[in-house]
Phi, psi and omega in degrees: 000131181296166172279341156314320180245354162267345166321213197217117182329309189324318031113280212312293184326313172269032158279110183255109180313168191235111153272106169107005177082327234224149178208145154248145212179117115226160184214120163201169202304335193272010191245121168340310187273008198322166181040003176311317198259027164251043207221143152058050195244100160319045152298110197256156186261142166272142179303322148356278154308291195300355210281299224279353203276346194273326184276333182276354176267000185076002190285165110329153187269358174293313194265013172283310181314300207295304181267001182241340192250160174228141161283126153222162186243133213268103222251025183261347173225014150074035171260119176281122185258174162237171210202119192282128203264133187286176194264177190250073176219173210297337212243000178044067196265151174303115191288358182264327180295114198238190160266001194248011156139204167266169201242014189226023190340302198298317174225061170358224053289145164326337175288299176285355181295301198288330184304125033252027177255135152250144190257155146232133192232153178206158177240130166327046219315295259241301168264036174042028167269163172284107180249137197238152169216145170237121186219167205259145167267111184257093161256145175313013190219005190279124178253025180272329193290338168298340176295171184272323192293153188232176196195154185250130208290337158309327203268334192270351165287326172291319187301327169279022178047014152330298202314330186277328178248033141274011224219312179289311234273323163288344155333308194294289172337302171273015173269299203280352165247003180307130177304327184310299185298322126023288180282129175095227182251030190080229186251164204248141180275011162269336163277338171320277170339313192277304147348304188297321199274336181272344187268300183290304188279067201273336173274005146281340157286315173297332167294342163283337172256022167262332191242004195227186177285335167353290199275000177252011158235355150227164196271092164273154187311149207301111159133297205300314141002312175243008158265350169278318205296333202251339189241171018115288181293315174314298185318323190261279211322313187283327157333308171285338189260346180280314188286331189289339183273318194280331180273316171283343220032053164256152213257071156282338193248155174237118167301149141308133192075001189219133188284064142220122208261147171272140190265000000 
């Protein structure tokens, strides 16, 4: 299904397929409309997103979740998904958003990195690659589209520092479009908890693989044990290798004692 029609009906009409690879495009403080698109957005955040926005704010990711976010449940396959929550003003403004631009830039989500380009991304069951579509957003207040510079969609993903959270965020894909999950009426509201807490709560997951049995029951690679403790990035990988093992049964992880290898 195209991204025209699962897109959020508001949407749907300015979505343009990217023909020929190529767009014109820039946003800076000098273009009329600057902060215009941070207003008034159905932004859903990726584990991803929350890893970098929690870090980059000092928070724990509970007191991010807690002051930034809203939960909704994604009820065709029972997943709490998350969502940045707008400040309570006439303009539903992006709570990151300043006049002199954003405050949290560096480390940005990906929905604003990748904009005014949307990615739909899906995965191959069959040969496991990533299949990508790419389209242009025409929003009516956006005057960016008047710059002269063109860009190529390779060049504007490196330039927006994309690559890494395209790495996750397909990671992520393949849990949440995985058939196990998929199928039937979804997840039983004790894996929802569990779903919630390795995608979201990740310093709360670490005290679960830290303080539980975890490490004495499955055999991680030489090294990991102690790269979950200290990073993020580790952390969300086992984090993703847990849910594809315990909610998809794909055999990513190796118990101790039992011949199924992590992939």
């Amino acid at each position: 299904m195209s991204l025209e029609k699962t897109a959020p009906e508001a949407i749907q009409e300015m979505l343009q397929p990217l023909e020929g690879g190529q767009f014109k495009f820039a946003c800076h403080p000098h273009v009329p409309c600057f902060t215009e698109c941070c207003r008034e957005l159905k932004l859903l955040l990726t584990p991803y997103d929350i890893l970098r926005l929690k870090n980059h704010l000092g928070l724990d990711a509970g007191t991010f979740l807690n002051q930034y976010t809203q939960t909704e449940l994604d009820t065709r396959r029972n997943l709490p998904m998350i969502y940045l929550q707008m400040q309570e003003d006439p303009r539903r403004t992006c709570p990151f958003v300043t006049p002199k631009g954003c405050r949290v830039y560096e480390d940005r989500p990906a929905a604003c990195r990748i904009y005014p380009v949307a990615r739909a991304s899906r995965m191959h069951r069959r040969h496991g690659t990533v299949q990508e579509d790419f389209f242009v957003l025409h929003e009516p207040h956006c005057l960016g589209f008047e710059e002269s510079r063109t860009w190529s969609i390779q060049e504007w993903t490196q330039d927006q520092g994309l690559e890494k959270y395209n790495e996750f965020n397909n990671l992520w894909m393949e849990i949440i479009t995985h058939p196990k999950v998929m199928q039937g009426s979804g997840l039983s509201e004790k894996q929802q908890q569990m779903f919630f807490l390795a995608s979201y709560n990740l310093d709360k997951f670490r005290d679960f693989v830290l303080g539980s049995r975890f490490l004495q029951l499955f055999d991680l690679p030489e090294g990991e044990s102690e790269a979950v403790r200290e990073s993020d990035e580790a952390l969300l990988r086992l984090a993703f290798l847990w849910l594809k093992f315990s909610l998809c049964n794909e055999p990513v992880l190796r118990m101790r004692g039992v011949g199924n290898h992590a992939s």
